[in-house]
LUMVEXGU-731764 format. One record per residue (C-alpha): residue number from 1; x, y, z. Coordinates in steps of 0.05 Angstrom, whole numbers, plus 5000, padded with zeros to 4 digits. Layout:
N
<site><seq>NUM</seq><u>X</u><v>Y</v><w>Z</w></site>
...
END
This chain:
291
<site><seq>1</seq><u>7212</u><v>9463</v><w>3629</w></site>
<site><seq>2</seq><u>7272</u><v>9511</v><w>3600</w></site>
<site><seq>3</seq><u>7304</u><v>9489</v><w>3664</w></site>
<site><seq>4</seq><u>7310</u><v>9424</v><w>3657</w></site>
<site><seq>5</seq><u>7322</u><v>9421</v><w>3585</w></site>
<site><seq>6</seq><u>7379</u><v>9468</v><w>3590</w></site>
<site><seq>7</seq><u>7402</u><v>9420</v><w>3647</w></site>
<site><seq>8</seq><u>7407</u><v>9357</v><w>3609</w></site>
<site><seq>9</seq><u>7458</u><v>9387</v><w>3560</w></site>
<site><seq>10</seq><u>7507</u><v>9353</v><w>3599</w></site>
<site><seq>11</seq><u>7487</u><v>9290</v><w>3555</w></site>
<site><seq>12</seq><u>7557</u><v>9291</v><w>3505</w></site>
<site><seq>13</seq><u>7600</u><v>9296</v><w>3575</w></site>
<site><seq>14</seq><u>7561</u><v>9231</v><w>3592</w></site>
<site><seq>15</seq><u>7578</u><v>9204</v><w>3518</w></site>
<site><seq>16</seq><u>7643</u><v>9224</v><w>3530</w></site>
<site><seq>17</seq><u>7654</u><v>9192</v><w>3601</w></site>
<site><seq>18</seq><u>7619</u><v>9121</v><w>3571</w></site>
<site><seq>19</seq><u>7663</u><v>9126</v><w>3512</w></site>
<site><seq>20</seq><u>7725</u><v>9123</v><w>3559</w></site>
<site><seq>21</seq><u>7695</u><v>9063</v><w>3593</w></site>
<site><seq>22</seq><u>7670</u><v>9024</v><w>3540</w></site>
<site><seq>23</seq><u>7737</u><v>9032</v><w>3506</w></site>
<site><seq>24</seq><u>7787</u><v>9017</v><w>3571</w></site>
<site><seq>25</seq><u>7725</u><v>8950</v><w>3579</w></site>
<site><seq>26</seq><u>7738</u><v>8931</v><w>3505</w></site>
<site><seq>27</seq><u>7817</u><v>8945</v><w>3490</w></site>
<site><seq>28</seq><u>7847</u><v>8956</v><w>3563</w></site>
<site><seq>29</seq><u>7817</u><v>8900</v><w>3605</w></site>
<site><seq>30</seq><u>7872</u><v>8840</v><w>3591</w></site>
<site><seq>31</seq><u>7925</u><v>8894</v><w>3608</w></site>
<site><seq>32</seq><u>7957</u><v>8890</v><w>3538</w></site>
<site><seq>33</seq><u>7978</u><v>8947</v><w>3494</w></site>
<site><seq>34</seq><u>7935</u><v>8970</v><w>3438</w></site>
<site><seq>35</seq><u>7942</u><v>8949</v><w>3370</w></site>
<site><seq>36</seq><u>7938</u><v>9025</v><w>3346</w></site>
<site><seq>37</seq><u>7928</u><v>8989</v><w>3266</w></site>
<site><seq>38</seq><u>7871</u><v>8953</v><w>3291</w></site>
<site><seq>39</seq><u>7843</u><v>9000</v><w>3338</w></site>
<site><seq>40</seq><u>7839</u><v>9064</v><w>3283</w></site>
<site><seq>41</seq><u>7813</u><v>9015</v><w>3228</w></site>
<site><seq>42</seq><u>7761</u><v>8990</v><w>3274</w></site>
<site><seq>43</seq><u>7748</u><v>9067</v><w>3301</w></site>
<site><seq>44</seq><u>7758</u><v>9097</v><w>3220</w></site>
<site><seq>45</seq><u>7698</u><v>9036</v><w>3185</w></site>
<site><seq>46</seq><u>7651</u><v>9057</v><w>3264</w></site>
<site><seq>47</seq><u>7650</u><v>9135</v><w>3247</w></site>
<site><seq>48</seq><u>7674</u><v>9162</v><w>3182</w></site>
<site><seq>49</seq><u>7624</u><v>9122</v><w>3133</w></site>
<site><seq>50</seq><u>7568</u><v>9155</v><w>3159</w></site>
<site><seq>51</seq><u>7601</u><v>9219</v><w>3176</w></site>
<site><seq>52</seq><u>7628</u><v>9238</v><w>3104</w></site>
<site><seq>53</seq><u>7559</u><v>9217</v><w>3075</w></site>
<site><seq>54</seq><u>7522</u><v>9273</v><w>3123</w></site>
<site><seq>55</seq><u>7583</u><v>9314</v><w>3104</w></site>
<site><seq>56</seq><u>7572</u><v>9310</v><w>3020</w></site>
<site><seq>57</seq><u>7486</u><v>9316</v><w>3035</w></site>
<site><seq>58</seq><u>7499</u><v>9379</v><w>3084</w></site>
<site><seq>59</seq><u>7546</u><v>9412</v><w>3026</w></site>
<site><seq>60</seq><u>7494</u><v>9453</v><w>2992</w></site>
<site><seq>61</seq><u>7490</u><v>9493</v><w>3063</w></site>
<site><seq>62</seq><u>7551</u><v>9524</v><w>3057</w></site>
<site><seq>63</seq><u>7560</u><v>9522</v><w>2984</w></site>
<site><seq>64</seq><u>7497</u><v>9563</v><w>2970</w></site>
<site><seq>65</seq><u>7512</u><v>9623</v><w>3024</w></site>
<site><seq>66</seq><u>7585</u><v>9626</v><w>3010</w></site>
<site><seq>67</seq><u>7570</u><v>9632</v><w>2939</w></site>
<site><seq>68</seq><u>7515</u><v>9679</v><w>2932</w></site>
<site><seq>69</seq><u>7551</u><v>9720</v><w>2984</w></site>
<site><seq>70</seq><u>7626</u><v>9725</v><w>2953</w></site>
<site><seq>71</seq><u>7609</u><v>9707</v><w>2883</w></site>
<site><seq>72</seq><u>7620</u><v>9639</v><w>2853</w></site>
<site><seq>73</seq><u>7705</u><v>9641</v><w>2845</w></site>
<site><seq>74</seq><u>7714</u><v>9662</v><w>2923</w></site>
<site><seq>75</seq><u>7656</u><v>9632</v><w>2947</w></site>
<site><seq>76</seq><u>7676</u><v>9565</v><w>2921</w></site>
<site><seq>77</seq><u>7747</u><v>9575</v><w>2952</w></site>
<site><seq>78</seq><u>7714</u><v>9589</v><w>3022</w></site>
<site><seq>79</seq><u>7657</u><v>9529</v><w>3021</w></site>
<site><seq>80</seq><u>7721</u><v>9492</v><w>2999</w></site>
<site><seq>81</seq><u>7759</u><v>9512</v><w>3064</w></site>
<site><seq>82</seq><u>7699</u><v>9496</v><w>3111</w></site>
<site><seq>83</seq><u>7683</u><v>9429</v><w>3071</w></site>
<site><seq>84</seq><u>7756</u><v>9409</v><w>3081</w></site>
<site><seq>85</seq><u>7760</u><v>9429</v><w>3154</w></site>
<site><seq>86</seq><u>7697</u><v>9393</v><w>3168</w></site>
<site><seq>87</seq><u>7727</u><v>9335</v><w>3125</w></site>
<site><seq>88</seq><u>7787</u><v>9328</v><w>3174</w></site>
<site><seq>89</seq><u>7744</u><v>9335</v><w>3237</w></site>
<site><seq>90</seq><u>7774</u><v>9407</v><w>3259</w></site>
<site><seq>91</seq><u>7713</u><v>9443</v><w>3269</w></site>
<site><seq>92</seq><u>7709</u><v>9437</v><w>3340</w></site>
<site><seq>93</seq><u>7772</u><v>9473</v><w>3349</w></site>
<site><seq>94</seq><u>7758</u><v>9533</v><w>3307</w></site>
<site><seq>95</seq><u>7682</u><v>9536</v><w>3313</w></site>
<site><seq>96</seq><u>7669</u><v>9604</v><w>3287</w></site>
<site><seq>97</seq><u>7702</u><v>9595</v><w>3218</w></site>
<site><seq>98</seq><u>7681</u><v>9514</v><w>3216</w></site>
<site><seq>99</seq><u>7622</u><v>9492</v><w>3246</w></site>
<site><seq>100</seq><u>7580</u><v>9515</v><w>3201</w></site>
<site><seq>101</seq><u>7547</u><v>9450</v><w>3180</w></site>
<site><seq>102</seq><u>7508</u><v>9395</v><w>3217</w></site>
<site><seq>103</seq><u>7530</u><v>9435</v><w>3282</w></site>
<site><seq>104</seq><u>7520</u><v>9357</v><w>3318</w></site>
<site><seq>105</seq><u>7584</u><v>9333</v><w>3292</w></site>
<site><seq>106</seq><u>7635</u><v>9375</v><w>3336</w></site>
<site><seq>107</seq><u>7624</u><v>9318</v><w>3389</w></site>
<site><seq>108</seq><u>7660</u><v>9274</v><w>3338</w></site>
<site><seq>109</seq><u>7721</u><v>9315</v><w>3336</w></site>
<site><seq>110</seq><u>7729</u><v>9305</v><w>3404</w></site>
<site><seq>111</seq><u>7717</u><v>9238</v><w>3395</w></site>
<site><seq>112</seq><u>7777</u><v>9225</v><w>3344</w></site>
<site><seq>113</seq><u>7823</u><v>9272</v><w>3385</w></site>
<site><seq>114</seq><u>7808</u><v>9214</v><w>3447</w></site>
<site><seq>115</seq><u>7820</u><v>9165</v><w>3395</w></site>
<site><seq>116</seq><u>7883</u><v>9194</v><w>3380</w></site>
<site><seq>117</seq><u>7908</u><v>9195</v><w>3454</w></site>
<site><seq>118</seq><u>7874</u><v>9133</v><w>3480</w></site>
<site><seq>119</seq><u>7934</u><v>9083</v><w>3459</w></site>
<site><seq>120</seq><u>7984</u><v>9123</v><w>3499</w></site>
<site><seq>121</seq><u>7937</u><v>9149</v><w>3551</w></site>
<site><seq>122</seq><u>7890</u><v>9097</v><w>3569</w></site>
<site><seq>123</seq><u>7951</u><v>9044</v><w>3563</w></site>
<site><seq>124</seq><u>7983</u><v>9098</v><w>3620</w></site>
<site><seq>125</seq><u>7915</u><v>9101</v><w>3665</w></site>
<site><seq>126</seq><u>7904</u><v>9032</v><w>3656</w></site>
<site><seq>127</seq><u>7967</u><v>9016</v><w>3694</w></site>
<site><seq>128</seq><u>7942</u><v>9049</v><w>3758</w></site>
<site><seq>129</seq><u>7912</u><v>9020</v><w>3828</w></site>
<site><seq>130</seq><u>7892</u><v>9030</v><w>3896</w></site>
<site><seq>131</seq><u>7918</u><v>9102</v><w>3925</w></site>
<site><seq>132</seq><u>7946</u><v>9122</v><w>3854</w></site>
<site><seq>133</seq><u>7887</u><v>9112</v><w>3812</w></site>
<site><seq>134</seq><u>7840</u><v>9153</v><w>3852</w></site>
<site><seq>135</seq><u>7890</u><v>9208</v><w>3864</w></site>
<site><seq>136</seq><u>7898</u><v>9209</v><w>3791</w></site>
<site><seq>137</seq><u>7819</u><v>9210</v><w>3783</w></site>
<site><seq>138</seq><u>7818</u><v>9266</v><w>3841</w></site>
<site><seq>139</seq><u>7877</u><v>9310</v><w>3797</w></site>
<site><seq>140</seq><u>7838</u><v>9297</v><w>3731</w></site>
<site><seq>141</seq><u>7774</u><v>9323</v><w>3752</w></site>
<site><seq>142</seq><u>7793</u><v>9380</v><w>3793</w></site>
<site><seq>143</seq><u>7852</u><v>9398</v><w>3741</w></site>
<site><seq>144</seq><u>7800</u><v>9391</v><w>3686</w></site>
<site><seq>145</seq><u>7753</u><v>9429</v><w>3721</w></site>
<site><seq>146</seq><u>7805</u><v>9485</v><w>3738</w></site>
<site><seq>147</seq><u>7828</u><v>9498</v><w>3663</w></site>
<site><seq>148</seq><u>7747</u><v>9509</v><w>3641</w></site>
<site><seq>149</seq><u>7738</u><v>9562</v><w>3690</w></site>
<site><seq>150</seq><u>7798</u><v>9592</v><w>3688</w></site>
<site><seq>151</seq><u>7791</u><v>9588</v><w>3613</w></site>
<site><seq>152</seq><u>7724</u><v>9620</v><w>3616</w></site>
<site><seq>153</seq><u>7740</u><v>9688</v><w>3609</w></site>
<site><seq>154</seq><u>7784</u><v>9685</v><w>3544</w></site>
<site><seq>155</seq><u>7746</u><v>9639</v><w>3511</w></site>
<site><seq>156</seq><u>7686</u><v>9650</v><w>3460</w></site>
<site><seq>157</seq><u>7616</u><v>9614</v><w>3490</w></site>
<site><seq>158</seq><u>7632</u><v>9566</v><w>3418</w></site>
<site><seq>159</seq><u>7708</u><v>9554</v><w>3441</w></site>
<site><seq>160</seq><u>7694</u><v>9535</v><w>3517</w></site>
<site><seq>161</seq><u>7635</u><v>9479</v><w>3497</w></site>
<site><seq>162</seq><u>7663</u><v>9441</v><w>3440</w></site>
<site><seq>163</seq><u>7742</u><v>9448</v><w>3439</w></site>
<site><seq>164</seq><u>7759</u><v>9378</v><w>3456</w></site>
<site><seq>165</seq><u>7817</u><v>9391</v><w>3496</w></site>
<site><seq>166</seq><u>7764</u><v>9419</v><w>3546</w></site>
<site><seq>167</seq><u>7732</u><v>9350</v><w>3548</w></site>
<site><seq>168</seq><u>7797</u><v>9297</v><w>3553</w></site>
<site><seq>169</seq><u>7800</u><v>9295</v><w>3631</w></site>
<site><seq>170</seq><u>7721</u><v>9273</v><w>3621</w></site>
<site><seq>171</seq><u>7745</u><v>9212</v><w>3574</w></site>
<site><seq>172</seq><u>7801</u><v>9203</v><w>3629</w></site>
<site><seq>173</seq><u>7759</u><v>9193</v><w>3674</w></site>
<site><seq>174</seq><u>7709</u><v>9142</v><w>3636</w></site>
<site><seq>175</seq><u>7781</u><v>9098</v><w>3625</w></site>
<site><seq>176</seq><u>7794</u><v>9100</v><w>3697</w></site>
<site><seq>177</seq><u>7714</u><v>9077</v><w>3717</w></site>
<site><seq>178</seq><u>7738</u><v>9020</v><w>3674</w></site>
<site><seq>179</seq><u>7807</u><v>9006</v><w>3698</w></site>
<site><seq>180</seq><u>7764</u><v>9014</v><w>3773</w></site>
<site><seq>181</seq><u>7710</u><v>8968</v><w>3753</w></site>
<site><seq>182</seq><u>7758</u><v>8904</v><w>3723</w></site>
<site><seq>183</seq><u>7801</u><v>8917</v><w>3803</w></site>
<site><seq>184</seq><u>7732</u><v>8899</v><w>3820</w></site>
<site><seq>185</seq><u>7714</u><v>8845</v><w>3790</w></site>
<site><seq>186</seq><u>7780</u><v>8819</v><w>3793</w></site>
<site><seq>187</seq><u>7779</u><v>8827</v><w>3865</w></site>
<site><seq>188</seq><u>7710</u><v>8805</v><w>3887</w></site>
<site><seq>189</seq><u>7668</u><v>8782</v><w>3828</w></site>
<site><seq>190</seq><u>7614</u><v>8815</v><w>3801</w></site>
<site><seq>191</seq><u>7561</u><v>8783</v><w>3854</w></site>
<site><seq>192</seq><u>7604</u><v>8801</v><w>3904</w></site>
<site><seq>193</seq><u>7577</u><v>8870</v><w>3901</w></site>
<site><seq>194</seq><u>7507</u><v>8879</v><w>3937</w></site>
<site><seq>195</seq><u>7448</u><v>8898</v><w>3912</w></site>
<site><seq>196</seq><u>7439</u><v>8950</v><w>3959</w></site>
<site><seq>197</seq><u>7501</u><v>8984</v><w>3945</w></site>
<site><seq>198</seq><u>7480</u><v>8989</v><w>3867</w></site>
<site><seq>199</seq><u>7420</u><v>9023</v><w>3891</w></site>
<site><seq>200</seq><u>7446</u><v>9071</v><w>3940</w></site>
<site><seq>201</seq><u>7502</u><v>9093</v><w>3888</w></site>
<site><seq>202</seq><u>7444</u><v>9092</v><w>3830</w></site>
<site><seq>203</seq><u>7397</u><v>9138</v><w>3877</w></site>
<site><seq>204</seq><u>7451</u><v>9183</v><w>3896</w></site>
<site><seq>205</seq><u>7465</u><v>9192</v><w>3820</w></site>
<site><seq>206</seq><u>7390</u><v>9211</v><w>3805</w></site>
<site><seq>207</seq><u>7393</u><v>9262</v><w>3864</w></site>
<site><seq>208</seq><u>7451</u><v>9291</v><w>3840</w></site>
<site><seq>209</seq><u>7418</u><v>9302</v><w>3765</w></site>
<site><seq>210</seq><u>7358</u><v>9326</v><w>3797</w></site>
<site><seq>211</seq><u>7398</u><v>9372</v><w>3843</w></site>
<site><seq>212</seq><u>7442</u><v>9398</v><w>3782</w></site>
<site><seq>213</seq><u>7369</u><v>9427</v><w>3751</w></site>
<site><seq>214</seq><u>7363</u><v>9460</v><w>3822</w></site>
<site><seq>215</seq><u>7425</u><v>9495</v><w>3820</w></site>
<site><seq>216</seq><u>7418</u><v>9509</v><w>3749</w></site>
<site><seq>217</seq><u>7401</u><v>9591</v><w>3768</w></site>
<site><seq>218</seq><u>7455</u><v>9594</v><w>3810</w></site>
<site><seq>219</seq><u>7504</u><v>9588</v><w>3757</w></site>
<site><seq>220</seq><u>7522</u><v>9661</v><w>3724</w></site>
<site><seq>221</seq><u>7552</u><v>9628</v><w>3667</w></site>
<site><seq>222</seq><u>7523</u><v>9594</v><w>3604</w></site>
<site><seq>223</seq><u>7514</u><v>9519</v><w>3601</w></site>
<site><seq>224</seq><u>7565</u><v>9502</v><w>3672</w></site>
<site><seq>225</seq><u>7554</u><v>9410</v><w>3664</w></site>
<site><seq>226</seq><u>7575</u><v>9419</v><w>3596</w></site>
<site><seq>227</seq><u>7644</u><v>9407</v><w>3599</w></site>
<site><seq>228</seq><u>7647</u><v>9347</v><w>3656</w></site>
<site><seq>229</seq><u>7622</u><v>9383</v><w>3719</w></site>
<site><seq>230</seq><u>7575</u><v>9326</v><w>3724</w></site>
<site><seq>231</seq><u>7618</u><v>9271</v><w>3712</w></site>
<site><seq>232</seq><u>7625</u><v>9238</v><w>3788</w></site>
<site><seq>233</seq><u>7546</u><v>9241</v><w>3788</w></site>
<site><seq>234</seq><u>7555</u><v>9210</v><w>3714</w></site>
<site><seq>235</seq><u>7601</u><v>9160</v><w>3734</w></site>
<site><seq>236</seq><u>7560</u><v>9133</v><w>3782</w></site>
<site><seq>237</seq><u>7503</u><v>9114</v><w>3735</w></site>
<site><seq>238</seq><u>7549</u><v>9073</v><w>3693</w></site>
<site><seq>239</seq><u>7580</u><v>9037</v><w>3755</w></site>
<site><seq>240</seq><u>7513</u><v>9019</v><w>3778</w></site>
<site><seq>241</seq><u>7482</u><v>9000</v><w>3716</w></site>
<site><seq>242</seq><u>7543</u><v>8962</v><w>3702</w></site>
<site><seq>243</seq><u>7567</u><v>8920</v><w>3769</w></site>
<site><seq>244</seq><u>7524</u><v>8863</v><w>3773</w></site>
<site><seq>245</seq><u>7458</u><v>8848</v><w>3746</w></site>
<site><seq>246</seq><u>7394</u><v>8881</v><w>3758</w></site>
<site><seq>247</seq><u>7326</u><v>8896</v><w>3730</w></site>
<site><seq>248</seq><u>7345</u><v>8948</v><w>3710</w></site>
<site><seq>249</seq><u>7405</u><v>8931</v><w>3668</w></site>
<site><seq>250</seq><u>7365</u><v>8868</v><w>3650</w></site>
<site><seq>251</seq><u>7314</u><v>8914</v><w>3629</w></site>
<site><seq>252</seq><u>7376</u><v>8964</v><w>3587</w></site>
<site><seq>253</seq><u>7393</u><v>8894</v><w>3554</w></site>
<site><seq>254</seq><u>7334</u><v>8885</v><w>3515</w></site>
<site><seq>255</seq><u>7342</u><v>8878</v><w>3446</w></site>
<site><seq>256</seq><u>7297</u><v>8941</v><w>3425</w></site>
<site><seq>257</seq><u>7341</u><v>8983</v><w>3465</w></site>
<site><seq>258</seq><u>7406</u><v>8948</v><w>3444</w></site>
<site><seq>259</seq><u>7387</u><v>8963</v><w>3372</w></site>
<site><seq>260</seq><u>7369</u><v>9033</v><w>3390</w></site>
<site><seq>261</seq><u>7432</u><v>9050</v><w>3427</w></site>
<site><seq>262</seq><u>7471</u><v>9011</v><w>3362</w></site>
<site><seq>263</seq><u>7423</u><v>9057</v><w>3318</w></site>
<site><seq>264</seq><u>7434</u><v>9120</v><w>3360</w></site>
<site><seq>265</seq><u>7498</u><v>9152</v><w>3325</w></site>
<site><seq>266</seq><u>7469</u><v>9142</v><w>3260</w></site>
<site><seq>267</seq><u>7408</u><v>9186</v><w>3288</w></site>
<site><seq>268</seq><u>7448</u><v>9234</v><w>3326</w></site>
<site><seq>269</seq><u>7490</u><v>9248</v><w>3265</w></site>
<site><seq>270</seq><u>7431</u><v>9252</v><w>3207</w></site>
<site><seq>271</seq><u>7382</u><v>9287</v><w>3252</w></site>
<site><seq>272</seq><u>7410</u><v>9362</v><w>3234</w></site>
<site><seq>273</seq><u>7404</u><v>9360</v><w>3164</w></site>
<site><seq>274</seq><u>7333</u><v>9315</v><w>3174</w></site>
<site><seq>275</seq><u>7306</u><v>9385</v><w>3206</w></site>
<site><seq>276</seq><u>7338</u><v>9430</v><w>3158</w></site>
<site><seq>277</seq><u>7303</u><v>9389</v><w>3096</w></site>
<site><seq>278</seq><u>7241</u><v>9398</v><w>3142</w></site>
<site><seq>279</seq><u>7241</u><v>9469</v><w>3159</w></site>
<site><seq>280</seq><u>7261</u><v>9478</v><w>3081</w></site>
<site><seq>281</seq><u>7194</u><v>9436</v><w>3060</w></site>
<site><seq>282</seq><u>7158</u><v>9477</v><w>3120</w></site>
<site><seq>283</seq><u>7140</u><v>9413</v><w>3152</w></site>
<site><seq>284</seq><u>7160</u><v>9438</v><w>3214</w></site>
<site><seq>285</seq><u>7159</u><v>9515</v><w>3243</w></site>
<site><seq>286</seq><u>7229</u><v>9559</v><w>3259</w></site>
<site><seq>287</seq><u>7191</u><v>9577</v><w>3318</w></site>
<site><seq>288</seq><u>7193</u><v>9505</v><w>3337</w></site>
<site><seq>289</seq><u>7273</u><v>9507</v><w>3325</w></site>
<site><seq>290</seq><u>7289</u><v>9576</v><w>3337</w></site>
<site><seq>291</seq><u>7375</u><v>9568</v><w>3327</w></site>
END
């Protein structure tokens, strides 16, 4: 069971390739450049609401430590520098002075670093076809790929997962799906695509997940998927849930799961202090949560 859980912590490289295509779908797809004042209004009112709310409720953890460890004049001073820090979405790049609070929001530095590139680089990438675009997609992954493990070494364990330079060739590579995709449909059509191609691309995804647990032990490093290993078996999953219609993504479309996916940052960004209020109250055990 450790296995496989410690296998499917690939999921932000997933969120991070789907970002990259839902963005180049949404902004990219009629080829024009990106209103950047639209685009980081629109990107500011979808994250940072939420995000400085969990910021002001998660205070008290760093507040409390800092100041019954330095004292209340410097321990203000340093909560103040962590608060701040968090405030302006740098933790992820200095993890071991930052991320001390609600440890699930370094995924949204990376996040507003992508933002920050995508209306220069996905305006570039979105410009590609044929030969070009999957020789780009071949020198992202592989060049992404290379700088992790050659990075490896002289990196902390902290540094290598959430820096979110680490993780740009992943959101690359989500914008080129997309730009790959619209070709496509552009092309062909969406039913012009066969059923049994969605499948054999779909099953050759799941074999590839269930292949990654395999190999898990093989690995002498901590955590290898995190940082986009996964991403062609990723990729996959999108393309076939997305290229024409199926039960399954008839079945994705349901309104339940619609609202849950619409619900799911909300619950991925309130569910670290949730636990800490209920391993304060005791309502759950720190055996349970061990971290």
């Amino acid at each position: 069971m450790g296995r496989i859980l410690f296998s499917f912590m690939f999921s932000v490289s997933f969120f991070y390739l789907l970002s990259g295509y839902v963005l180049g779908m949404v902004y990219l797809r009629e080829g024009r450049l990106v209103d950047s004042k639209r685009f980081f209004a629109a990107r500011f009112a979808r994250i940072y609401p939420l995000y400085l709310m969990m910021l002001v409720l998660d205070s008290p953890e760093v507040l409390v430590p800092e100041i019954h460890r330095f004292g209340l004049a410097t321990g203000l001073f340093k909560a103040t520098k962590i608060l701040a820090g968090n405030a302006l979405m740098l933790q992820a790049w200095v993890p071991e002075r930052l991320l001390r609070m609600n440890s699930a929001s370094w995924s949204l530095c990376g996040e507003a670093f992508f933002y920050m590139c995508f209306p220069v680089l996905g305006v570039a990438l979105w410009k590609l076809r044929g030969a070009r675009l999957w020789m780009t997609a071949a020198a992202l992954y592989v060049g992404g790929q290379a700088l992790v493990w050659m990075m490896r070494p002289h990196l902390s364990r902290q540094q290598l997962l959430y820096m979110p330079v680490l993780h740009l060739s992943t959101f690359a590579l989500g914008v080129l799906l997309a730009r790959w995709h619209r070709l496509q449909q552009e092309r062909e059509g969406g039913e012009a695509i066969r059923l049994w191609q969605v499948n054999t691309v779909l099953g050759l995804s799941i074999a590839g997940v269930v292949l990654s647990v395999l190999l898990l032990p093989y690995f002498k490093v901590a955590m290898p998927y995190n940082n986009g290993l996964l991403a062609p078996v990723l990729a996959g999953f999108i393309w076939a849930i997305s290229a024409r219609t199926t039960r399954l993504s008839r079945w994705l479309g349901a309104n339940w799961l619609v609202a849950s996916g619409n619900a799911s940052y909300a619950i991925y960004l309130i569910h670290g202090p949730l636990l800490l209020l209920f391993l304060r109250w005791r309502l759950v055990s720190e055996e349970w949560y061990p971290a």
